[in-house]
N, C-alpha and C positions, 0 to 999 in steps of 0.2 A: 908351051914351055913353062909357062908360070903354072899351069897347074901341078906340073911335076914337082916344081919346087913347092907349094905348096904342101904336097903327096909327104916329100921329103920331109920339111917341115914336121909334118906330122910325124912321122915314122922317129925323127930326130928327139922330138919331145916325148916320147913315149919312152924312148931310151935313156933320156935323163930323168924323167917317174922312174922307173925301174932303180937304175943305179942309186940314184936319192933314195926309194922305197929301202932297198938292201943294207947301206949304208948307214943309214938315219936309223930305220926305223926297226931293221933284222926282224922282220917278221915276212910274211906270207907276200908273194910279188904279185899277189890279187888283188891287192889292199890300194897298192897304188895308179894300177891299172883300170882299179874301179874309179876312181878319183878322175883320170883323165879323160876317161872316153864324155863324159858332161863337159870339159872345158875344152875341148878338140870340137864336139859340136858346136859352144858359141861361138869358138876362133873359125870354124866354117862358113859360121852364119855370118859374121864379120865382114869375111872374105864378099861370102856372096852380096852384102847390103853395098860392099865398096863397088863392085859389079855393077851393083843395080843403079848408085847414084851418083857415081864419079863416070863410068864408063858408059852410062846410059842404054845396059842391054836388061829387057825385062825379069822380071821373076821369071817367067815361063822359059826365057832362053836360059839364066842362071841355074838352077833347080838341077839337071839334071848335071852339071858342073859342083854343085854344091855337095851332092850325092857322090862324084868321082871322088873329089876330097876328102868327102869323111867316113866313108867304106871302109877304106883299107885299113887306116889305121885304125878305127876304132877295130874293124875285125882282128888286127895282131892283138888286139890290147883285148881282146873276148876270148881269144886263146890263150891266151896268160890266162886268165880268169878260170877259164875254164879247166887249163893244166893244173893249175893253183890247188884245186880245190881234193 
């Protein structure tokens, strides 16, 4: 369950770069898309370090949890990029 929310999370902040990118900046919805898939992986990595030291499950069980998270949305945020261009 938490990682869906996590999932969400992501997908949610992605849509707030957008609308901000549109809004702010009325230029190319590449621009901001690019921006976030770098701060989607630290907030991942984040996630997964909480994982590793609060919940006591190793890197090696995390990792492949850390990868669930930041797939998705960085790949919306790569098809923006990609439609963008």
């Amino acid at each position: 369950m938490h990682t869906l929310k996590i999932i969400a999370g992501g997908f949610l902040l992605l849509a707030v770069f957008l609308l901000a990118g549109r809004y702010l900046v009325r230029g190319s919805m590449a621009t901001p898309a690019k921006y976030f898939i770098p701060l989607w992986f630290v907030m991942a990595g984040i996630n997964m370090w909480i994982g590793v030291s609060h919940a006591r499950y190793s890197v090696r069980d995390e990792a492949p949890i850390f990868l669930l998270n930041f797939v998705p949305p960085a790949a919306a945020a790569a098809v923006v990029i990609w439609r963008g261009r």
